[in-house]
C-alpha positions as CSV (number, residue, x, y, z in Angstrom):
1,X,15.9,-26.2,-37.3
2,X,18.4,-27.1,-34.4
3,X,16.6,-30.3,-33.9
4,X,19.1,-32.5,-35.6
5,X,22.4,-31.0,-34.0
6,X,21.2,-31.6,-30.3
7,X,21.9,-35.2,-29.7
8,X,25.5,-34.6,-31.2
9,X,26.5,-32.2,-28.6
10,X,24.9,-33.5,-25.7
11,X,28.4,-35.7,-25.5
12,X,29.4,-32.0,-24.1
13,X,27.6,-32.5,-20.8
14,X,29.6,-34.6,-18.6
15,X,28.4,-33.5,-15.3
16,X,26.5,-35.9,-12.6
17,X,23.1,-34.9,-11.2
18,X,24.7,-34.4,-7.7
19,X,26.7,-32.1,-8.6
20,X,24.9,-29.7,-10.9
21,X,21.2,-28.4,-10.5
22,X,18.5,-29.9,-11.7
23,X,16.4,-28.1,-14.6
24,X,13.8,-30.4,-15.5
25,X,12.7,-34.0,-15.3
26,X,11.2,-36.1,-17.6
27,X,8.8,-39.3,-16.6
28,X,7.2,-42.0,-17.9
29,X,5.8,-45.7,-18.1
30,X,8.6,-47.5,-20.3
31,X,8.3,-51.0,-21.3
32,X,10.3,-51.9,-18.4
33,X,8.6,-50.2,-15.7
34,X,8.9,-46.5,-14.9
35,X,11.2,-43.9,-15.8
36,X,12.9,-40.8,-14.8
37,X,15.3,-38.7,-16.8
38,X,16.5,-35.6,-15.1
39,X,18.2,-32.9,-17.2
40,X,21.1,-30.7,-15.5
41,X,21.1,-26.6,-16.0
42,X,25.1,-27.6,-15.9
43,X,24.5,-30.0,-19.8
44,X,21.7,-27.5,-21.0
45,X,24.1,-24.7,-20.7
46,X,27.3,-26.3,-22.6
47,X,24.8,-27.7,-25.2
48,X,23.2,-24.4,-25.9
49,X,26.1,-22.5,-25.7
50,X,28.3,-25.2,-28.0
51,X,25.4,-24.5,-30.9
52,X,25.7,-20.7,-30.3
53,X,29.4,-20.9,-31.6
54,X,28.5,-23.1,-35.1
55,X,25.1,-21.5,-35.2
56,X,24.7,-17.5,-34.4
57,X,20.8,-17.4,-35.1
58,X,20.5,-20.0,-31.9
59,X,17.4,-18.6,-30.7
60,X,17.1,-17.3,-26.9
61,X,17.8,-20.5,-24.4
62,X,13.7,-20.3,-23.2
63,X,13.0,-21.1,-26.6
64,X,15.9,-23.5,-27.4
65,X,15.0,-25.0,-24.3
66,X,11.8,-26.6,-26.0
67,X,13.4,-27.9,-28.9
68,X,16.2,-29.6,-26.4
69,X,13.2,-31.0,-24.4
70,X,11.3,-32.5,-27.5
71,X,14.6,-34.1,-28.2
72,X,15.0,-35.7,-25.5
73,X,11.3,-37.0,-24.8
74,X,12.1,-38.1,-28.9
75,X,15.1,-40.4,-27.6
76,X,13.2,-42.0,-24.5
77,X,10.2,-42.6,-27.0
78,X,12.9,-44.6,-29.8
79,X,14.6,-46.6,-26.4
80,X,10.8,-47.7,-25.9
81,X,9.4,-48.4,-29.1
82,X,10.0,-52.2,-30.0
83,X,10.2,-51.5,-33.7
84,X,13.1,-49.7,-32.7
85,X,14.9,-51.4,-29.8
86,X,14.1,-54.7,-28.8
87,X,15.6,-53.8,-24.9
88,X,16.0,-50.3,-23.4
89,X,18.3,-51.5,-21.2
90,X,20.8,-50.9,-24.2
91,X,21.0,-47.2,-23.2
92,X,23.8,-48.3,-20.1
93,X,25.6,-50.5,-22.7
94,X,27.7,-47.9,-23.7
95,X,31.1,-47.7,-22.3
96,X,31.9,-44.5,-25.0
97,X,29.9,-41.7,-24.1
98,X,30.2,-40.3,-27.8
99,X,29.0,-43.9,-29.1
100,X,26.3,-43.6,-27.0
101,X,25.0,-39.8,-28.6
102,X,25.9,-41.0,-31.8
103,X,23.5,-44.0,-31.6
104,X,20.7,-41.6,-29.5
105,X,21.1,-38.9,-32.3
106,X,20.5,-42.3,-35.0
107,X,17.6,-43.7,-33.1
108,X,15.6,-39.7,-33.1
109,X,16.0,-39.4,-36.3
110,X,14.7,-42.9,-37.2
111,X,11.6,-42.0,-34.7
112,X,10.8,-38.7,-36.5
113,X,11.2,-40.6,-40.0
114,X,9.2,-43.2,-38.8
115,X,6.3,-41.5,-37.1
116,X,6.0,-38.9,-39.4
117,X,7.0,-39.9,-42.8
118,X,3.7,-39.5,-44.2
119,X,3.7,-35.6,-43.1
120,X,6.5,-34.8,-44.2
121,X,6.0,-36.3,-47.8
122,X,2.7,-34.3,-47.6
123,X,4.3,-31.4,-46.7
124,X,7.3,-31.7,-49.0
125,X,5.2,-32.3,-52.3
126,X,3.2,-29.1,-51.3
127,X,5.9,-27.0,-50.9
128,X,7.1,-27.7,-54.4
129,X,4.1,-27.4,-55.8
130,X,2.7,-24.4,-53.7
131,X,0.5,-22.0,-55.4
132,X,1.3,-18.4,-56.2
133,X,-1.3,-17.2,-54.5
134,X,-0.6,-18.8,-51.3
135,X,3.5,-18.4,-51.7
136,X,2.7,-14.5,-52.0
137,X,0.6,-14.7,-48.4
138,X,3.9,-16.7,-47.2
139,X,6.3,-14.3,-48.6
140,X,4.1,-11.1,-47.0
141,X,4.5,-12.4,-43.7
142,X,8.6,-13.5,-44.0
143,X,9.9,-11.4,-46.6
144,X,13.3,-11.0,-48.4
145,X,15.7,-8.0,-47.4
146,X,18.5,-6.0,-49.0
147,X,20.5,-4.4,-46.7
148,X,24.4,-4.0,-45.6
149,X,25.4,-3.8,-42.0
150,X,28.0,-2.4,-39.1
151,X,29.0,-4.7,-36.5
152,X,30.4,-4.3,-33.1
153,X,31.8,-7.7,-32.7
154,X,32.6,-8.7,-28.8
155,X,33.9,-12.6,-27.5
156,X,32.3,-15.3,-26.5
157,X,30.7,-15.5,-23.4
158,X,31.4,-12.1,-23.1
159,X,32.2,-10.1,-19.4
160,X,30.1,-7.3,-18.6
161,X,32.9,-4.6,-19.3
162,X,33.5,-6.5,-22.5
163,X,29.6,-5.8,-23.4
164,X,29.6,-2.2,-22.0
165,X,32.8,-1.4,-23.9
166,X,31.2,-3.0,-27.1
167,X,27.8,-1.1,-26.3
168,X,29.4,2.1,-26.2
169,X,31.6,1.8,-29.4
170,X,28.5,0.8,-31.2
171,X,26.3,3.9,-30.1
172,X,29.3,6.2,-30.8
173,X,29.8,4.6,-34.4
174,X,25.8,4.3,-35.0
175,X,26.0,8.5,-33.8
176,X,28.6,9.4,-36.8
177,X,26.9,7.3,-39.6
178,X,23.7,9.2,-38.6
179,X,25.3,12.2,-39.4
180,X,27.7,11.0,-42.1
181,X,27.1,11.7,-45.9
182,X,28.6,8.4,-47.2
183,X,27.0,5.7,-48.9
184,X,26.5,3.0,-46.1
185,X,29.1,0.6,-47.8
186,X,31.8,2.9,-47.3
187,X,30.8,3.2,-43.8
188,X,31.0,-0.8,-43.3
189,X,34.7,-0.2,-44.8
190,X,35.5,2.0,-41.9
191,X,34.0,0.9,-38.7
192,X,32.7,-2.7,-39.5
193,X,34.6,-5.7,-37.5
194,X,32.8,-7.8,-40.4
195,X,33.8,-5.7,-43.7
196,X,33.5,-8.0,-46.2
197,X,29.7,-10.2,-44.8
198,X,28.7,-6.3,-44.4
199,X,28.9,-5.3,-47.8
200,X,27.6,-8.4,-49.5
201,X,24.4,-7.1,-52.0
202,X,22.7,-9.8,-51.7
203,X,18.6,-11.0,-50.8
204,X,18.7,-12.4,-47.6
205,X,15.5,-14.3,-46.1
206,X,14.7,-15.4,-42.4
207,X,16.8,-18.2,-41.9
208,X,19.6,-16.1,-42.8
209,X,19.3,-13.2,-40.6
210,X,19.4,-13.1,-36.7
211,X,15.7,-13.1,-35.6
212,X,15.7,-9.9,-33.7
213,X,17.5,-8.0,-36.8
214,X,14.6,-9.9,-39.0
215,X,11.9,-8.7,-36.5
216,X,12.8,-5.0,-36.4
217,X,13.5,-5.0,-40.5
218,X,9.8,-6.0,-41.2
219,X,9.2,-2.8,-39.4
220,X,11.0,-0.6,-41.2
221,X,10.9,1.8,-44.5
222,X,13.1,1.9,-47.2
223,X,16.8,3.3,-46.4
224,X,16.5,3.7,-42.4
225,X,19.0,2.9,-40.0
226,X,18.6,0.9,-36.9
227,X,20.7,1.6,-33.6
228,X,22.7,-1.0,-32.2
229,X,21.3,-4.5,-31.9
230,X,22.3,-6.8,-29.6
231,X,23.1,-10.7,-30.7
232,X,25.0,-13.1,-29.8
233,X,27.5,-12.7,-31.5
234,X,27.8,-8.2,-31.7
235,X,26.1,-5.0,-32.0
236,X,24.3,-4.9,-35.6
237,X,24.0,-1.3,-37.0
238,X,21.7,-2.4,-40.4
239,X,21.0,-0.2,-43.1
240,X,17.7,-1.8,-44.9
241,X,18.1,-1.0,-48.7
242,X,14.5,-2.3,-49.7
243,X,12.3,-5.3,-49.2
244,X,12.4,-7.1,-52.2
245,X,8.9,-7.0,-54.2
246,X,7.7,-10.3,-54.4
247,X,8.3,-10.9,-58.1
248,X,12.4,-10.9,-57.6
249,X,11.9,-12.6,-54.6
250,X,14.1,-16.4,-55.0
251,X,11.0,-18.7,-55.7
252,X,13.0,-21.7,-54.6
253,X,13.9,-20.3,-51.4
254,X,10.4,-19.1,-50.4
255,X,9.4,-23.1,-50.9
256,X,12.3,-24.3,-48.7
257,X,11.7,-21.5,-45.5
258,X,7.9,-23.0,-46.4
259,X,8.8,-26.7,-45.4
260,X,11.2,-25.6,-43.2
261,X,8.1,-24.2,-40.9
262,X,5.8,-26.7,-41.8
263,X,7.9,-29.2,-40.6
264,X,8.8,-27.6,-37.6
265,X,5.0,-27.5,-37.2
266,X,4.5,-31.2,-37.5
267,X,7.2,-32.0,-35.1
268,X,5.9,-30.3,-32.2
269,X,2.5,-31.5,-33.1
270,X,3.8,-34.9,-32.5
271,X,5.7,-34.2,-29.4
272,X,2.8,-32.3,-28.0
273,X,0.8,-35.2,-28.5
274,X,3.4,-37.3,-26.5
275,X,3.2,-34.8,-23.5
276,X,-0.2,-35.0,-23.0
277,X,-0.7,-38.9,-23.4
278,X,2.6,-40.5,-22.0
279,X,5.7,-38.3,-20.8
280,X,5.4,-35.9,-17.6
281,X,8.0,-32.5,-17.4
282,X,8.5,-30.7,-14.3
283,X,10.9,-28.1,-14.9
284,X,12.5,-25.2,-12.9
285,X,12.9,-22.2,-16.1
286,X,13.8,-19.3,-13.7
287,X,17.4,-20.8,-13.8
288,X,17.5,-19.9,-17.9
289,X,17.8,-16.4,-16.3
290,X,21.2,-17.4,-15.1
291,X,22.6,-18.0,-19.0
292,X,23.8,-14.9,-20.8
């Protein structure tokens, strides 16, 4: 889902190698001999934490971090695939480092278009045409919700006293809606930082909730009330309505989270396959521990 954004902010990360540490290399036999890329923890970090600000469901950096790498194995691949570039020297042609992402961003998504155009088309005439009886065992396992929510909002990049101060507001607030009498709207009116998103009686599906709400709402019944949850962007105190029954479920939008995953699925098919037979990662993921 956050494939297509990476290349774009990678013009974020400015640091040298010598002066940042080292989170994972990438090698390979190009057309002009052998290849190392190294990737900094220093341009990780401002990439992942530049999407976190346009894109709040960003999922956890470990995971991002996989989409980042299949990225960037995607742009060495286009530099060496002569349909594509006649001369991967043209990578230190660029004088503008924006010009270069621009053209890197360009030249993945020709790659992806290129190698997998056939999938995709497969994949996209299926999910228009899917069967009911397979969109129901879809919708079973990612579902549509009704519910309205209380958040604690705290800043980016937040300071420890800034999350402890946030924490406790949120358990104090989640302890007085337990016990309070009114309907949950009116509860968003009084303690929400986000009244108005709160309160908004609408379906919502899985690519429009934050995956650890959507994880602990499959889990629930019918008019219960979660503690705080934690994202990155506040505390979440959601009141689940109902699950809405597959019959008023949005048809439409059951076949696009469909394509969206089987997709997502063929893409790391194909850049599994390029792990295996051409590129080599070392990487050091204990340092992901360091980004909060």
């Amino acid at each position: 889902m956050f494939i297509h954004v990476i290349a774009i902010l990678l013009s974020f990360s400015v640091l040298s190698v010598a002066q940042a540490e080292k989170l994972a290399s990438i090698s390979y036999s190009g057309t002009k001999g052998p290849v190392t890329v190294n990737i900094t923890l220093q341009e990780f970090v401002k990439t992942y934490k530049t999407l976190k600000k346009i894109a709040p469901n960003t999922p956890p950096a470990k995971q991002f971090f996989q989409e980042y790498l299949r990225n960037r194995i995607g742009v060495e691949q286009a530099y060496n695939d002569p349909q594509l570039v006649k001369n991967p020297a043209i990578r230190n042609m660029f004088a503008d480092p924006l010009l270069k992402e621009s053209f890197e961003d360009t030249l993945y998504k020709h790659l992806t278009e290129k190698k997998l155009k056939k999938k995709i088309s497969l994949v996209d005439r299926r999910a228009k045409k899917l069967p009911k009886n397979v969109m129901l065992k879809f919708y079973r396992k990612n579902p549509e919700f009704d519910l309205h929510f209380i958040v604690i909002s705290f800043p980016p990049e937040p300071k420890p006293n800034q999350l402890k101060e946030a924490k406790s507001r949120a358990m104090k607030i989640y302890n007085e809606v337990k016990k309070s009498k009114k309907p949950f709207p009116e509860l968003v009116d009084i303690y929400s930082d986000d009244r108005l998103t709160g309160r908004i009686n609408l379906p919502r599906s899985r690519n429009t909730i934050y995956p650890t709400i959507y994880k602990r709402l499959k889990k629930m019944k019918n008019g219960q009330i979660t503690p705080p949850i934690k994202t990155s962007t506040g505390f979440y105190i959601v009141k689940l309505n109902r699950k809405i029954p597959f019959g008023e479920a949005n048809q439409t939008q059951i076949k696009a989270t469909y394509f969206d995953q089987e997709r997502s699925k063929a893409l790391k098919k194909y850049f599994d396959s390029l792990l295996k037979s051409k590129f080599k990662v070392k990487s050091n993921l204990s340092l992901l521990n360091k980004i909060r």
